[in-house]
C-alpha positions in Angstrom: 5.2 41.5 17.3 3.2 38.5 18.9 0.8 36.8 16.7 -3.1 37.0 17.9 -5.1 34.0 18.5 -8.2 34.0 17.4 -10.8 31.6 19.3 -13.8 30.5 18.0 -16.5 28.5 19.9 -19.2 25.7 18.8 -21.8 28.9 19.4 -20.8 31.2 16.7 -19.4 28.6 14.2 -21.3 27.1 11.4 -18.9 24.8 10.5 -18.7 23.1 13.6 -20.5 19.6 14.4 -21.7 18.4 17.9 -20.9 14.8 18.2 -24.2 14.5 19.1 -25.0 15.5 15.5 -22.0 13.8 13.8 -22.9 10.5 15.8 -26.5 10.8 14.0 -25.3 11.2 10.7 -22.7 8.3 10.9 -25.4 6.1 12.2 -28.4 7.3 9.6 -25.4 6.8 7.2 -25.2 2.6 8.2 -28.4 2.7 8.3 -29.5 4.3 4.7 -26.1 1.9 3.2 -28.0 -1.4 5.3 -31.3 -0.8 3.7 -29.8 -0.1 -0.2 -27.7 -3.8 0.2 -30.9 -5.5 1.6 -33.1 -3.9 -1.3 -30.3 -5.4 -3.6 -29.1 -2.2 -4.8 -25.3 -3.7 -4.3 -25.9 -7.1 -5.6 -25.1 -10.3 -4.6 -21.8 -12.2 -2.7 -19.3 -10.8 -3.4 -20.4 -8.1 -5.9 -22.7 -7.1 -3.0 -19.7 -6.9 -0.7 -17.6 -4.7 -3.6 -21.0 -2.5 -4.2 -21.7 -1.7 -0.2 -17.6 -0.3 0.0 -18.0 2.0 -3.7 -21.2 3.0 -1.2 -19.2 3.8 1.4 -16.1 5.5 -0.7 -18.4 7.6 -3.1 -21.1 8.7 -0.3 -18.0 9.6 2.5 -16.0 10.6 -0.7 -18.7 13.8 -1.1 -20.1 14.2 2.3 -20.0 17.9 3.0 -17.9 17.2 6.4 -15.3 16.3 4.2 -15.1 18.4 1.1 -15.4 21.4 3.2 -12.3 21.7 5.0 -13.9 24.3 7.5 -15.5 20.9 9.0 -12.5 18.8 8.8 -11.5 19.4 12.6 -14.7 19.2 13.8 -15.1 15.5 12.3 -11.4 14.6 13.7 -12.9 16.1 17.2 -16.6 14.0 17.1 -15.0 10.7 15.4 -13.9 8.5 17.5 -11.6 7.4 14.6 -9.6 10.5 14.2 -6.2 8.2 14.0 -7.5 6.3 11.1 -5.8 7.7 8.1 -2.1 6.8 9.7 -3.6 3.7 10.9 -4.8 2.7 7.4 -3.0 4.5 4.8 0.4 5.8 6.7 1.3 9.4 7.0 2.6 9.7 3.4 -0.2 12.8 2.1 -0.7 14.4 5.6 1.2 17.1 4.4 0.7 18.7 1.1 2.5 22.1 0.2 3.8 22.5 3.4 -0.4 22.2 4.8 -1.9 19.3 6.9 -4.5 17.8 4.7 -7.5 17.6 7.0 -9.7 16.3 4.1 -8.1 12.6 4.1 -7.8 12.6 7.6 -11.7 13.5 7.7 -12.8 11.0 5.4 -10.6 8.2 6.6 -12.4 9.2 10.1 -16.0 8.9 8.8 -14.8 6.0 6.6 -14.0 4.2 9.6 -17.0 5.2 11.4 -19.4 4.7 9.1 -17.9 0.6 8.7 -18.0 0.7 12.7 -21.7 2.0 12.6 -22.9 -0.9 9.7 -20.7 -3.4 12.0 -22.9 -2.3 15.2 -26.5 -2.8 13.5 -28.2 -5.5 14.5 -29.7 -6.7 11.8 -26.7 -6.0 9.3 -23.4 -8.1 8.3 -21.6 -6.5 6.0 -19.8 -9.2 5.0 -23.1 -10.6 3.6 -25.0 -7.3 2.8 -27.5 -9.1 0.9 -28.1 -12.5 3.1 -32.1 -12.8 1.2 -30.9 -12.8 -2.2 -31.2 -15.9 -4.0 -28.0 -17.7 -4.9 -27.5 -18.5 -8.5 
């Protein structure tokens, strides 16, 4: 006996994301990350630098899109990043019990992202989050 597909579309899925919608969150993402380093929140040098990637690793880390393996594809479909994981880490943990683990491939997507998005603002360098802060 065959084995039934079943189809779902974007209209009657919760789980899945628009790009338009995932593209906004990345970006509000850079931008709430940009605002905390400027305020300070991350330090200085190179503390700054260590504080915006804990940012970055704690906020994509327990972003709903990539807890919730329901939106795991639909991050690897919107992200233009959806290679990253090999790219970065190698495919050793894409497979776990015999089950592709969408979760690392989800956050490695928004990870990368998310460091494209701070990369793009204008007013941002993350390789100096904190350029206003007094040296001591």
């Amino acid at each position: 006996m065959g084995s039934v597909a079943h189809h779902t579309t974007r209209e009657n899925t919760m789980s899945e994301i628009s790009r338009t919608e995932y593209l906004k969150e990345i970006r509000s993402l850079a931008e709430e990350a940009a605002r905390y380093a400027r305020d300070g929140e991350f330090g200085t040098g190179e503390q700054a630098r260590e504080g915006l990637s804990e940012w970055i690793w704690q906020t994509i880390d327990g972003h709903q899109w990539v807890i919730f393996a329901a939106y795991n594809f639909s991050v690897l479909d919107a992200s233009d990043n959806d290679g990253a994981y090999v790219e970065n880490y190698g495919s050793g943990g894409l497979v776990g019990d015999g089950v592709l683990n969408t979760v690392v491939l989800a956050y490695a997507a928004m990870e990368a992202d998310l460091n494209e998005a701070l990369r793009d603002l204008d007013d941002f360098d993350a390789n100096d989050p904190n350029p206003d802060a007094p040296s001591c």
